[in-house]
MIKOL-181059 format. One record per atom (N, C-alpha, C, CB): x, y negated, z; residue in one letter. Coordinates in pm, whole numbers, padded with zeros to 5 digits, always signed. Each point is the difference from the previous one (the first is absolute). Glycine has a CB too. Layout:
BEGIN
XYZA ...
END
This chain:
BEGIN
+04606-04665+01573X -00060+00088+00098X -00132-00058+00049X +00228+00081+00069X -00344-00032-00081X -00060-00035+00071X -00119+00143+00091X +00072-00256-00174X -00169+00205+00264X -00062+00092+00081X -00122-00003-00024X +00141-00009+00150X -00200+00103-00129X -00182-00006+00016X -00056+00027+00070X -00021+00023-00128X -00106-00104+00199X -00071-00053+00132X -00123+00080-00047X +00102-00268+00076X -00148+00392-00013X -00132+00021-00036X -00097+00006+00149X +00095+00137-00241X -00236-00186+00211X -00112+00007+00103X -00066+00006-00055X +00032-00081+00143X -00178+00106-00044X -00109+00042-00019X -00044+00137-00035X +00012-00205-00033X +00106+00293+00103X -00076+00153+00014X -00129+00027+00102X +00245+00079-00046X -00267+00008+00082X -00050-00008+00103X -00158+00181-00023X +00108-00384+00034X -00207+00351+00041X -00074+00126+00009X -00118-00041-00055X +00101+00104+00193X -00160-00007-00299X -00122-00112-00021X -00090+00161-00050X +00121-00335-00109X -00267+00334+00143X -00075+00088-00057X -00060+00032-00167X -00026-00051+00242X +00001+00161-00243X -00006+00023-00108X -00114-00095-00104X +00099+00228+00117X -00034-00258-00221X -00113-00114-00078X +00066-00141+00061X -00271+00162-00003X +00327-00221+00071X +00066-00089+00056X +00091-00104-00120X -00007+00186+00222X +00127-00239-00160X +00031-00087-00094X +00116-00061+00100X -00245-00037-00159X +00359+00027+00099X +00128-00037+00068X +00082-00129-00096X +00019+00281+00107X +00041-00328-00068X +00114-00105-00091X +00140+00010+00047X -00175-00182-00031X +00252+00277-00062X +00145-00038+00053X +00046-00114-00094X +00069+00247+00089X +00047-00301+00005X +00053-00125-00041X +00176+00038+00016X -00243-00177+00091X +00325+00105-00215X +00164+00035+00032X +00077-00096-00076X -00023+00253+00027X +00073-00284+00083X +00070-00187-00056X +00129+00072-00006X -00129-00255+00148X +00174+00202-00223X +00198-00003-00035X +00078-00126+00049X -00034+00121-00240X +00108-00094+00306X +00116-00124+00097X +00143+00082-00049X -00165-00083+00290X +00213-00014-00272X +00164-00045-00036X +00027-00060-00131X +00074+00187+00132X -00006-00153-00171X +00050-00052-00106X -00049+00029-00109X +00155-00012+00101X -00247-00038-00155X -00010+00013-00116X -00061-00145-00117X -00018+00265+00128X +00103-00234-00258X +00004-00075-00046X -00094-00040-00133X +00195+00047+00137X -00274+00080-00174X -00149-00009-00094X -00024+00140+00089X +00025-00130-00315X -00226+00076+00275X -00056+00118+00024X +00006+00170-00015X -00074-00200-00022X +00050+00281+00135X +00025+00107-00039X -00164+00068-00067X +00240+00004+00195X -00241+00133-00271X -00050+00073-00025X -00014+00095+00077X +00039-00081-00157X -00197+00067+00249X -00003+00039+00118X -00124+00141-00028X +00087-00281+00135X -00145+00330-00008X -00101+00104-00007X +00001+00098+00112X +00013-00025-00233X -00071+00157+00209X -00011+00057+00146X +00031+00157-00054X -00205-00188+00145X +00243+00299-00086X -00015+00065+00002X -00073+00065+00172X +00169-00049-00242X -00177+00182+00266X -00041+00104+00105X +00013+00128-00008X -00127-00132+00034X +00156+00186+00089X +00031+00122+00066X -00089+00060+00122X +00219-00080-00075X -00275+00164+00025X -00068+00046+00099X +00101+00115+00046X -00249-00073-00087X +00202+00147+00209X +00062+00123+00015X +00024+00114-00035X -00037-00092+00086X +00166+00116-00109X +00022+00170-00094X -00025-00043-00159X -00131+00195+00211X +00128-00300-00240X -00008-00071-00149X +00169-00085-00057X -00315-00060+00077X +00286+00057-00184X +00088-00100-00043X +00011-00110-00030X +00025+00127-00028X +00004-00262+00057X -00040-00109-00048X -00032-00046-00113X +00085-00008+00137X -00199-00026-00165X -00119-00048-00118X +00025-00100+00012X -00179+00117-00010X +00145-00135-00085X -00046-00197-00124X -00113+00027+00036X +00127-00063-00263X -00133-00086+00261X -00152-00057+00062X -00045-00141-00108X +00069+00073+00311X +00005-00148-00299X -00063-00120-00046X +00181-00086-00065X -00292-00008+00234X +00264-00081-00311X +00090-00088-00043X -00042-00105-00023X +00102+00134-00065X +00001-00223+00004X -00069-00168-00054X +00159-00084-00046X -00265-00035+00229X +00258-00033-00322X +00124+00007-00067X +00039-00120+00068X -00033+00125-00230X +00188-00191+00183X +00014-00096+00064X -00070-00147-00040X +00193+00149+00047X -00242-00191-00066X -00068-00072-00101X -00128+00022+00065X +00144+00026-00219X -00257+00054+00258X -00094+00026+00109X -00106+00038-00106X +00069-00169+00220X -00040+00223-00316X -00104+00061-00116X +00061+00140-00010X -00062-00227-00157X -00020+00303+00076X +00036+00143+00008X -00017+00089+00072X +00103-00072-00074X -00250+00061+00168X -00003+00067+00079X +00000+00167-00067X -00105-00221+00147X +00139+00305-00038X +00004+00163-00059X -00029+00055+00152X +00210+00015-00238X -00291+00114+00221X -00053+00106+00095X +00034+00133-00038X -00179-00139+00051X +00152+00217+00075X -00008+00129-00001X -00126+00044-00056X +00148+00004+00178X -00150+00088-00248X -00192+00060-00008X -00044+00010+00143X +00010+00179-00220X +00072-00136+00317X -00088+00046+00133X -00031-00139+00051X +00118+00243+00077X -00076-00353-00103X -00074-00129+00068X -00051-00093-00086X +00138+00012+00171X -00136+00006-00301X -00026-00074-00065X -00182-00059+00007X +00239+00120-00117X -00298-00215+00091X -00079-00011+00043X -00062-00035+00146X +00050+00098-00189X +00087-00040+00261X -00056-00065+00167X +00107-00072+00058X -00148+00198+00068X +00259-00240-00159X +00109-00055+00055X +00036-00120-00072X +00069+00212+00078X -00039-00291-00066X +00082-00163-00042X +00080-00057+00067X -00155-00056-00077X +00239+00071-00024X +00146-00071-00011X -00013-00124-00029X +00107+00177-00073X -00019-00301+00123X +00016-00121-00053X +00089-00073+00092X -00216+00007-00117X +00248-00120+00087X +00125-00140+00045X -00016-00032+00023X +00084-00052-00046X -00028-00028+00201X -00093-00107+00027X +00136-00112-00056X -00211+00102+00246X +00155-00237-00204X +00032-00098-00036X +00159-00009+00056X -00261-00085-00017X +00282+00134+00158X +00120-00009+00025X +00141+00060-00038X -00156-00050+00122X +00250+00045-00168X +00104+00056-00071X +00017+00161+00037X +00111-00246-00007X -00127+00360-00089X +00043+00114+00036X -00091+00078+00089X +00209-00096-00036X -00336+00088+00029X -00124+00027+00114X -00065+00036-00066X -00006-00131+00151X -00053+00284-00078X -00127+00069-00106X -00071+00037+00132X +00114+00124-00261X -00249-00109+00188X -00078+00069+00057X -00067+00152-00040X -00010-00237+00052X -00051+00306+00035X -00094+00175-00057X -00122-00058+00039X +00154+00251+00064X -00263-00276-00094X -00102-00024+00073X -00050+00174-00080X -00044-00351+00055X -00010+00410+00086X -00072+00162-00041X -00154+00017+00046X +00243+00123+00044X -00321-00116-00120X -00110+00008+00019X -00054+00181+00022X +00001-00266-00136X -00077+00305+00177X -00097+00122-00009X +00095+00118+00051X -00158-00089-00218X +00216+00047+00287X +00104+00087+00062X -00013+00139+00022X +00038-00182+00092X +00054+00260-00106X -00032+00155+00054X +00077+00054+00061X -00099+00041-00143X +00075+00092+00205X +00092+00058+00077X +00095-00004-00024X -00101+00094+00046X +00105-00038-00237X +00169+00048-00060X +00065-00154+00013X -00054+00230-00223X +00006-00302+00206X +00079-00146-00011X +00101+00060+00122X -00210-00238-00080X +00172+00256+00228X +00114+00007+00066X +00133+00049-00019X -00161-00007+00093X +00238-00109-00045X +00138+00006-00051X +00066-00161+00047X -00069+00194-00235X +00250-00141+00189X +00084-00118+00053X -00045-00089-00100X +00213+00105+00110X -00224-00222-00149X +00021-00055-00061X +00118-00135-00023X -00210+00136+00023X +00285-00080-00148X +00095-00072-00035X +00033-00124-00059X +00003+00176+00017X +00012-00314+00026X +00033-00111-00115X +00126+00049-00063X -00101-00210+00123X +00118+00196-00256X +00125-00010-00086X +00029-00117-00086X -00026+00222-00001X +00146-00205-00062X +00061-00148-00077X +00077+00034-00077X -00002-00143+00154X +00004+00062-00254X +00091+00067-00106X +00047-00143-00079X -00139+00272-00033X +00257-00296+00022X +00031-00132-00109X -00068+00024-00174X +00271-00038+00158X -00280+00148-00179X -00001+00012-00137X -00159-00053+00008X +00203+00217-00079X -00261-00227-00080X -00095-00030-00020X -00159+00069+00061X +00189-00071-00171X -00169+00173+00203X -00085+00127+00035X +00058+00085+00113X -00071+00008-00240X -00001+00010+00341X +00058+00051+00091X -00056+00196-00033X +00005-00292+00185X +00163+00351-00190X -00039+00184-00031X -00110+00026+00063X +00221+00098-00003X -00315+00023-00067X -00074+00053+00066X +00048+00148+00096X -00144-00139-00189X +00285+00171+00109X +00059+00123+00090X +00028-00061+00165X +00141+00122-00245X -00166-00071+00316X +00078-00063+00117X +00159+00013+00021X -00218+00044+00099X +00299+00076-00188X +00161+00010+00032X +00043-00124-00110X +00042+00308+00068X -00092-00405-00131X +00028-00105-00035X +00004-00158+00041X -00047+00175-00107X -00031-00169+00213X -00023-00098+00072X +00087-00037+00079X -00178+00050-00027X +00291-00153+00054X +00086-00026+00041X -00062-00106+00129X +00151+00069-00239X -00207-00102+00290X -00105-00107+00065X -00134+00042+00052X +00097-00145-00152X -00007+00186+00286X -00211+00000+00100X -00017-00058+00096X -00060+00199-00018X -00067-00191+00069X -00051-00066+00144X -00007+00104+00111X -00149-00170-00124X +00170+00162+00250X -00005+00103+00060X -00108+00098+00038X +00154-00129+00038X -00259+00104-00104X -00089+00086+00033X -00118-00032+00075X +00176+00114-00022X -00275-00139-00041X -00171-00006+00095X -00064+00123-00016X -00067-00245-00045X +00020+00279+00237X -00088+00151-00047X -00155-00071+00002X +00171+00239+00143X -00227-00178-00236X -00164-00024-00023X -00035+00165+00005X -00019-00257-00183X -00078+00200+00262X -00121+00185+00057X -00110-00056-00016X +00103+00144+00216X -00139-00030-00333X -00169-00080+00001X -00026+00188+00023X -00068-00312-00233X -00016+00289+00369X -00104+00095+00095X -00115-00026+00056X +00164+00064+00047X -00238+00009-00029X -00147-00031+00036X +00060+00005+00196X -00212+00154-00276X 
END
C-alpha cells in the first residue's frame, strides 16, 4: 500500500509556469511507475504525462506536449510536471498516479493509485 503527496498547485497567469511535485510514502518496496493525469470541469479525466519506473520513457499528451516535463527526482518514488506556457484550458484537477507495472495506463479506469488532487487555474 502506499499514498501520494502532491504540491505545488496553485494560480498562475496565462504564459506562466507551475511545478507539481508527488512523493509516494508507505510501503513500498521498488519504485513505482508514476505520472499525472487531469480533470477539468464537466470533462473526463485525461492523461497528461508519464515516466516509467526506471525514470526514462517519458510520454505526453499532444495537448501538452512541448510545454510540459515529466521527470524523477532523485528521491525514491517522486516525480515531478514542470508546465511551461500555460493556458486557460490547462485548468484543471491535477492528478499524481502510480502503478507497479512497468508503465503507468494511460486510461484513467486502470489506474489503481492516485494523489489527491492539485487545482491549477491559469487566469489572467
Amino acid at each position: 500500500q502506499v499514498q501520494l503527496v502532491e504540491s505545488g498547485g496553485g494560480l498562475v497567469q496565462p504564459g506562466g509556469s507551475l511545478r507539481l511535485s508527488c512523493a509516494a510514502s508507505g510501503r513500498t518496496e521498488s519504485p513505482y511507475a508514476m505520472g499525472w493525469f487531469r480533470q477539468a470541469p464537466g470533462k473526463e479525466r485525461e492523461f497528461v504525462a508519464r515516466i516509467s519506473r526506471r525514470g526514462d520513457e517519458p510520454e505526453y499528451s499532444n495537448s501538452v506536449k512541448g510545454r510540459f516535463a515529466i521527470s524523477r527526482g532523485n528521491a525514491k518514488n517522486t516525480v515531478y510536471l514542470q508546465m511551461n506556457s500555460l493556458k486557460p484550458e490547462d485548468t484543471a484537477i491535477y492528478y499524481c498516479a502510480a502503478d507497479n507495472n512497468f508503465l503507468l495506463p494511460t486510461v484513467y479506469s486502470f489506474v489503481n493509485v492516485w494523489g489527491q488532487g492539485s487545482q491549477v487555474t491559469v487566469s489572467s
